[in-house]
C-alpha positions in Angstrom: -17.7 5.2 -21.9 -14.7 5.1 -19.6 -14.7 4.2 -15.6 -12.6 5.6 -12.8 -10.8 2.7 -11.1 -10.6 4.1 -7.3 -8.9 1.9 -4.5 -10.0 1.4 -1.1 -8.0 0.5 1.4 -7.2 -3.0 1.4 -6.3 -2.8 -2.6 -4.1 0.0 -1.5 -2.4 -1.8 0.8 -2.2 -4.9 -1.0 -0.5 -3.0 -4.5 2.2 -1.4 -2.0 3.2 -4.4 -0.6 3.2 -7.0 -3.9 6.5 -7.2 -5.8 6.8 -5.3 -8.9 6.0 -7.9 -12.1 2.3 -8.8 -9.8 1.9 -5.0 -9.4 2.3 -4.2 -13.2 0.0 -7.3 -14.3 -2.8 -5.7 -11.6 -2.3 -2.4 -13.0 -2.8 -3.7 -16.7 -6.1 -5.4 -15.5 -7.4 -2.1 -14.0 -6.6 -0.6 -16.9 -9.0 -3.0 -18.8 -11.3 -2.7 -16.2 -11.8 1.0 -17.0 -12.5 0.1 -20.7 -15.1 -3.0 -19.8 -16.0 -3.1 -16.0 -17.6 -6.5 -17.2 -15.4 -8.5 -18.8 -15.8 -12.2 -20.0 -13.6 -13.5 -17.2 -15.5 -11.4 -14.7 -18.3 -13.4 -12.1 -20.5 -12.1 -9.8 -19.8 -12.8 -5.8 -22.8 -14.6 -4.2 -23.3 -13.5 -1.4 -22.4 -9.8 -0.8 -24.5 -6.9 0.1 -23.8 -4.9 -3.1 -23.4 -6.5 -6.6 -19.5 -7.1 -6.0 -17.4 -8.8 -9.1 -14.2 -10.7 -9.3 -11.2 -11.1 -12.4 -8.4 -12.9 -11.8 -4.8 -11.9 -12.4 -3.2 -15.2 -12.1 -3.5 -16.5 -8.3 -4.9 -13.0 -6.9 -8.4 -11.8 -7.1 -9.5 -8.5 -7.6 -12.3 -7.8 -6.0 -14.6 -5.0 -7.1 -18.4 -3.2 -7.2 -19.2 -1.3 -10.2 -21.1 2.0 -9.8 -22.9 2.8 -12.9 -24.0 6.3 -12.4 -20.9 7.5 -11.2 -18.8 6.0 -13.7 -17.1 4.4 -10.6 -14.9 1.5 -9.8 -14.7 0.9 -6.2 -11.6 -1.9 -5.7 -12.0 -3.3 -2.1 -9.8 -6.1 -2.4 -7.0 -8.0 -4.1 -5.2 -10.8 -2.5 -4.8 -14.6 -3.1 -7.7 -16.9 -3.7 -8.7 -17.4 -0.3 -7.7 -14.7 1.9 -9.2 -11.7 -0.8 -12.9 -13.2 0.4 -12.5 -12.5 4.0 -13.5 -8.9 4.7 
């Protein structure tokens, strides 16, 4: 079963602003995300309202929430360790 990686705003903003070698090493670990939404490296934020998840692509978090009946990936955030926690 495939997912359907969609960005929200911050991600958006983020992946238009990141120089290009970051941008194609994000894009490669959405691209895995849409295989396996729950990868080995993947953990679980404590703390958040819905079940939201975290990989890392070097320094940068991508932060995400998995809908499972709409085959859905909603990315809310990716920025460095720190700042991508702050909403």
């Amino acid at each position: 079963m495939s997912f359907e990686v969609v960005l929200g705003k911050k991600a958006e903003q983020f992946l238009k602003s990141c120089e290009r070698e970051l941008y194609d090493r994000i894009i490669m670990k959405l691209g895995k995300l849409e295989e396996d939404p729950f990868p080995h490296d993947m953990k679980k934020i404590v703390g958040t309202k819905e079940k939201t998840f975290r990989v890392r692509v070097g320094d940068y978090r991508i932060l995400y929430v998995v809908y499972l009946e709409d085959n859905n990936i909603l990315v809310a955030n990716i920025d460095k360790r720190p700042k991508a926690y702050k909403s």
